[in-house]
Structures are given as C-alpha cells and as structure tokens.
C-alpha positions as CSV (number, residue, x, y, z in Angstrom):
1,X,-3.3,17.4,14.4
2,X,-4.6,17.2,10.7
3,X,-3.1,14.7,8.2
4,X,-3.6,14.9,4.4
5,X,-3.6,10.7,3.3
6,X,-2.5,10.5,0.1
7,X,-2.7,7.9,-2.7
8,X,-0.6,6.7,-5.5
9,X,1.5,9.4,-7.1
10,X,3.6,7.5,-9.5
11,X,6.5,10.6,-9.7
12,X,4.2,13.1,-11.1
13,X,6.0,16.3,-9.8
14,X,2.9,18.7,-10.5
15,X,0.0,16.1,-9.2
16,X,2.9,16.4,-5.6
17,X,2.9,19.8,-6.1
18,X,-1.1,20.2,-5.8
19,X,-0.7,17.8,-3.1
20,X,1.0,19.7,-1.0
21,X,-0.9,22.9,-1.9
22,X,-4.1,20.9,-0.8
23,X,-2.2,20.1,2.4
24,X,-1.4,23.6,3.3
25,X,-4.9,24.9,2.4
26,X,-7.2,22.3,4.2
27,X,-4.2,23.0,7.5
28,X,-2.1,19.9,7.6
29,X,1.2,19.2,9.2
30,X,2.1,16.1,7.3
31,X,1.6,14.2,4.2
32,X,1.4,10.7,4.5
33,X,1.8,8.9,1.3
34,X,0.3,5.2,0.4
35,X,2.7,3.6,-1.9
36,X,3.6,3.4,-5.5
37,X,5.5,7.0,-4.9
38,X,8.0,6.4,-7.8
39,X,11.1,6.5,-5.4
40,X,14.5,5.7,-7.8
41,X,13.3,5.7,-11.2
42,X,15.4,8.8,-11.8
43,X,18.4,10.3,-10.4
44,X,20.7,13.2,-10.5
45,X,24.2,13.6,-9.7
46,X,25.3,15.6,-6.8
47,X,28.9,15.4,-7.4
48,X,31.8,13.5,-5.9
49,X,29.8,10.8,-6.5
50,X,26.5,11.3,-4.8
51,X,23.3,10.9,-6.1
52,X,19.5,11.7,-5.1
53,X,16.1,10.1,-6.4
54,X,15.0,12.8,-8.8
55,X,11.4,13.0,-7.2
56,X,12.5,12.6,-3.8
57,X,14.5,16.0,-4.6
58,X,11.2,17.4,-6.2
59,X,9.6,16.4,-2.9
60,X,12.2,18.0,-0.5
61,X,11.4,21.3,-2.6
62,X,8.0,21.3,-1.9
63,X,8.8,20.2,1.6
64,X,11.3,22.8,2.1
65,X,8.3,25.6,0.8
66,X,5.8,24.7,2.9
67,X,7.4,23.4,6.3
68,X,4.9,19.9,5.7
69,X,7.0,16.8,5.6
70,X,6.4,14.2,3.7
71,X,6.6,10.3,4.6
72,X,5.5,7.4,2.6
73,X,5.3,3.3,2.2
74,X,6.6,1.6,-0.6
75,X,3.7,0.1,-2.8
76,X,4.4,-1.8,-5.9
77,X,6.6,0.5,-8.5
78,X,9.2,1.4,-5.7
79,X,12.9,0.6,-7.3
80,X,13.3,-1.5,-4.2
81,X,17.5,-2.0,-4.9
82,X,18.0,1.4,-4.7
83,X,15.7,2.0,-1.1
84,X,17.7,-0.7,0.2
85,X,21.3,0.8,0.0
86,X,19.8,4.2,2.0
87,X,20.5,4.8,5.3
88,X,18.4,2.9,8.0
89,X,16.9,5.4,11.3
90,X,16.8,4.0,14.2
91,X,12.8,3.5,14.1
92,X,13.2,1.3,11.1
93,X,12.7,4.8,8.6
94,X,14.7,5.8,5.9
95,X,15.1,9.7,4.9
96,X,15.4,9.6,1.2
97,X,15.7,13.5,1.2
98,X,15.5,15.9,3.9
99,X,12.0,16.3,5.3
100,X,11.6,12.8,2.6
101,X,11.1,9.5,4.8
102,X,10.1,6.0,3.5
103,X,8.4,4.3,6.2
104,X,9.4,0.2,7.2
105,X,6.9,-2.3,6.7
106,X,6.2,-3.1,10.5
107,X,6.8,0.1,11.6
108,X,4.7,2.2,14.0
109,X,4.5,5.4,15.1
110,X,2.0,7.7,16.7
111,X,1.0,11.3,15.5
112,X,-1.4,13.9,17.7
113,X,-1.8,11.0,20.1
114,X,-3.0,8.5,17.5
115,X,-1.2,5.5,16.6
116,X,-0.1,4.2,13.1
117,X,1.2,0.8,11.8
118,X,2.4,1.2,8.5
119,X,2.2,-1.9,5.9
120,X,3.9,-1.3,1.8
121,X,4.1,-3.6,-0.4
122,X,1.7,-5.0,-3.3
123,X,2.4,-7.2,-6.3
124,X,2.9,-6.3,-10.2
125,X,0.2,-7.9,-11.3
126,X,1.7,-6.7,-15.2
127,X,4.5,-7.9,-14.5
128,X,5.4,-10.6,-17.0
129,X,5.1,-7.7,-19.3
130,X,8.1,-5.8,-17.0
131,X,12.3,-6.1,-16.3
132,X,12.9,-7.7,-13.0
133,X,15.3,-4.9,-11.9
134,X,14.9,-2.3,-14.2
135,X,10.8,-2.1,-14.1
136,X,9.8,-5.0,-11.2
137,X,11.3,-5.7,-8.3
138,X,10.5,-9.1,-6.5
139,X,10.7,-7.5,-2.9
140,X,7.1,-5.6,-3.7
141,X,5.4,-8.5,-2.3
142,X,4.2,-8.3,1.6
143,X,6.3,-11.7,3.1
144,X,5.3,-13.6,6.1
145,X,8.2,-11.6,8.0
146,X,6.8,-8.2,7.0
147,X,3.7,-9.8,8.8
148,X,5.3,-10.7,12.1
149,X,7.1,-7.6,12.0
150,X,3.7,-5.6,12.2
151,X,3.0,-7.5,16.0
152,X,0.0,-8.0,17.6
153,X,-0.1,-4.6,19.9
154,X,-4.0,-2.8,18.6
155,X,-3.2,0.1,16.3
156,X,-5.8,3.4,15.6
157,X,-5.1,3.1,12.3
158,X,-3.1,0.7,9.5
159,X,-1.7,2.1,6.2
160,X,-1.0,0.3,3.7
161,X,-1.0,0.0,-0.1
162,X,-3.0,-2.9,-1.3
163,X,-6.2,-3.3,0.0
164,X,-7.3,-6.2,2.3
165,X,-9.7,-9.6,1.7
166,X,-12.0,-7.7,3.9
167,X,-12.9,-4.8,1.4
168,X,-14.5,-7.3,-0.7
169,X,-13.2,-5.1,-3.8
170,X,-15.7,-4.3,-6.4
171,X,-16.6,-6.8,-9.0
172,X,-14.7,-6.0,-11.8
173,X,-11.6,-6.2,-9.8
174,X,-11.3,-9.6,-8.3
175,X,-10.0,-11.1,-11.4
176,X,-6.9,-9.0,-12.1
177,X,-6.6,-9.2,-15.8
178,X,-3.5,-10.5,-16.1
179,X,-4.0,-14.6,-15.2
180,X,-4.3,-17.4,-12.9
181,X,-0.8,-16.7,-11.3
182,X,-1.4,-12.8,-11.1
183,X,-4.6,-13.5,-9.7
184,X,-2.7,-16.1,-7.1
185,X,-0.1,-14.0,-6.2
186,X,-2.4,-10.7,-5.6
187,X,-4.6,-13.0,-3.1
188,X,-1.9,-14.2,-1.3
189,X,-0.6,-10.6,-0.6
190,X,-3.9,-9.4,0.4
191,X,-4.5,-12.3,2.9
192,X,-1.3,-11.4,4.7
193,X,-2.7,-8.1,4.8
194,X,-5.6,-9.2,6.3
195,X,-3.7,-11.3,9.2
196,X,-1.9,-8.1,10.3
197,X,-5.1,-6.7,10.2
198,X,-6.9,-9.4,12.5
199,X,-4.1,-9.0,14.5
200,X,-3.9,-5.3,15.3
201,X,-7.5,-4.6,15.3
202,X,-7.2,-1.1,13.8
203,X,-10.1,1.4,13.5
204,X,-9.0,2.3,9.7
205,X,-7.3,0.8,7.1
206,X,-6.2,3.2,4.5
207,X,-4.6,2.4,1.4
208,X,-3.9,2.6,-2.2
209,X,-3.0,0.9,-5.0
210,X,-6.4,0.8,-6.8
211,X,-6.6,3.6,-8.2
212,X,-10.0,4.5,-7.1
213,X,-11.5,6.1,-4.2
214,X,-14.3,3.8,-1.9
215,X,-14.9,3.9,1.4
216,X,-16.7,1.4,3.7
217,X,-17.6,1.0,7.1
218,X,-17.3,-1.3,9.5
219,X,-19.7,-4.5,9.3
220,X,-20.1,-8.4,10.8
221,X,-17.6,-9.2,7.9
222,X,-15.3,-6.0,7.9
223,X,-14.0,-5.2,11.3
224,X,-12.8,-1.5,10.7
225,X,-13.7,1.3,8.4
226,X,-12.0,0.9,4.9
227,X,-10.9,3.6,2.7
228,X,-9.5,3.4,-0.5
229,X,-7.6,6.5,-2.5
230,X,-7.3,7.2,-6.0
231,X,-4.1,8.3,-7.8
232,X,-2.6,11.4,-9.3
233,X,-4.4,10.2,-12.7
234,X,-7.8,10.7,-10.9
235,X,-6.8,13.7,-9.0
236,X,-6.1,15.5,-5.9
237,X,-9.8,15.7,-4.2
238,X,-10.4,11.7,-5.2
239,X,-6.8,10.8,-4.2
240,X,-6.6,12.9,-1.0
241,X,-8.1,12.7,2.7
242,X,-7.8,14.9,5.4
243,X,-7.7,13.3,8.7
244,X,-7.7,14.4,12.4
245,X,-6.0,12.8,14.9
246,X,-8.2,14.0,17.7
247,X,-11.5,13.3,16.3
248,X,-10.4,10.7,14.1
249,X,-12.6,11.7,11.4
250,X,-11.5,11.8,7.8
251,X,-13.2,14.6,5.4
252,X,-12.6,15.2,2.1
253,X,-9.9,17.8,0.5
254,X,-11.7,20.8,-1.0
C-alpha cells in the first residue's frame, strides 16, 4: 500500500488540491496529514442549523474526486473548541467530513500491515501575539496524558507534528524567536515527544511543523530515522513523501 505523508497545509485549498493530485499520480490510497491542517477557522451553514469546517468541505471534494481519503493530526493552529464538539468513533477518530478524519493523540492504527501511532499537538510559539480562542488554543500542547495514552506497545512508525529532542534541529532553530518562555514551553513539548518515542521504539518518526524538509537517519543518539516535511508555502515535492507499507521506504513525490 502507498501512502503520500503530508506536511503543514494551513487551509490552503489549491496547495490540498495539488496534494491530492500528487497522491493519485505517484498511486496512493491515502493521505495522511501532519498537523496544522487549518480545521475550523471557517465555516458554512448547512441549514437547519448545521454547519461544516470550510476546508474540511474543500477536502471531502477532493476526496470524493479521487476515491483517496484523507486523515490528519491536529498540530498547533487547529481551532481545538470546535474539534472537540465533533463526534467521537469508536477508535478514538473523528470524521470531520466524509472521507475527512482527525486522528486522536494516542491513537493507533495499522495500514498494508504496518503499524502507526499518531501524536498532534505543538505549541504557538507566537502566541502572546495571538487570541486565546479566536487565534490560540491552549489544548495544542502534547500533556503528560496524551503521553500515556500513546502506551508502550513498539510501533513501525510515529507521526506527529513537532519534531523530537532527538532530531537535534538545525542551528538556527533551537532558540525559537519569540523568548525564554516560548523557548520553555516548545522544549517541554518536544521532550514528551521524545518519551513516547523511547517508549514505542518506532522505525520513523514523521512530522511537521517546521516548515522545512530534513531527513536523518538513525544513529547512537537518534534511535529511528527522522523526517521532517515542509509546508504548502514550500510546496508539494518538499512537503510531500510517498511511503510504502511493504517496503517501508519513503521516496520523494515527483
């Protein structure tokens, strides 16, 4: 089974749509999405009431066109009051729109016989300059419980949306920019991050967030391979991976 990963696309409708053209090119049967989708920034009225995200309905088209659904993890620009008044799957999941599924922090799942753990979550680190509510939401942060959710059970592969201590993060980024507490709160995120990840002992870790694409493999100080994706600002072939689930090998989307 081919997966297209897919980084940070921040409710841009056209960067979705070359997503999922991508996806049906390079022969994928799912989109897996990694955070800071843009779920409930906009919404449109149904009638009698309802409503639906505007880009989850922008999704569901695309989904709906090309038979590929599409599931993703909540990163750090999720409206986070909104996801939580959706409907609740059994698994822990949460279809958003049909074909459309947010996947829970803890959750796992397996796909052509490989095995996921998925992981949201990251913190604003702009966002003194944000609305709590309106423009930051103070459940983006990974919590302790989000970290016993995930378990100890080994995983093929984590996905997440921050990245973990163990990517070491080029230079310019370990100071964030934006102060002390920032810079605090965005360690403390990534070190819970990197429990779940000592814990599960996954292959990969995949994740966004960034907004750059790195890869690294595993070392005495890095226990799995690490890739990082870019975002719809960078484009589709730095912000989008193909991987297969039987050979476990990730190649690039061309």
């Amino acid at each position: 089974m081919r997966l297209l990963f897919l980084g940070d696309t921040h409710r841009n409708p056209r960067f979705l749509a070359a997503a999922f053209e991508a996806a049906k090119r390079e022969g994928c049967e799912q989109i897996i999405q990694l955070g800071d989708f843009g779920y409930g920034w906009q919404w449109l009225a149904l009638g009698e009431g309802l409503e639906i995200c505007k880009f989850s309905a922008v999704a569901s088209v695309l989904v709906d066109s090309t038979g590929i659904e599409l599931w993703f993890i909540d990163g750090n620009h999720e409206n986070f009051d909104r996801l939580a008044l959706q409907a609740v799957a059994p698994d822990g999941s949460q279809e958003v729109a049909p074909g459309v599924r947010h996947l829970a922090r803890g959750q796992r799942f397996e796909l052509g016989g490989c095995s996921f753990l998925a992981l949201g979550g990251a913190t604003s680190l702009d966002r003194m300059a944000r609305t709590e509510g309106r423009s930051w939401w103070a459940a983006e942060a990974i919590t302790t419980e989000d970290v016993a959710a995930c378990g100890t059970e080994p995983v093929d592969v984590l996905v997440c949306h921050d990245a973990p201590l163990e990517s070491g993060l080029p230079a310019d980024r370990h100071s964030s920019g934006f102060g002390m507490s920032a810079d605090i709160d965005w360690y403390l995120n990534r070190l819970r991050l990197s429990e779940v990840l000592a814990a599960t002992s996954p292959d990969l870790v995949i994740h966004g967030h960034l907004h750059r694409r790195y890869e690294l493999d595993p070392a005495p100080e890095r226990p799995a391979r690490i890739v990082g994706l870019a975002s719809d600002a960078q484009g589709i072939e730095a912000a989008g991976m193909v991987f297969d689930t039987e050979s476990r090998l990730l190649s690039p989307v061309v």
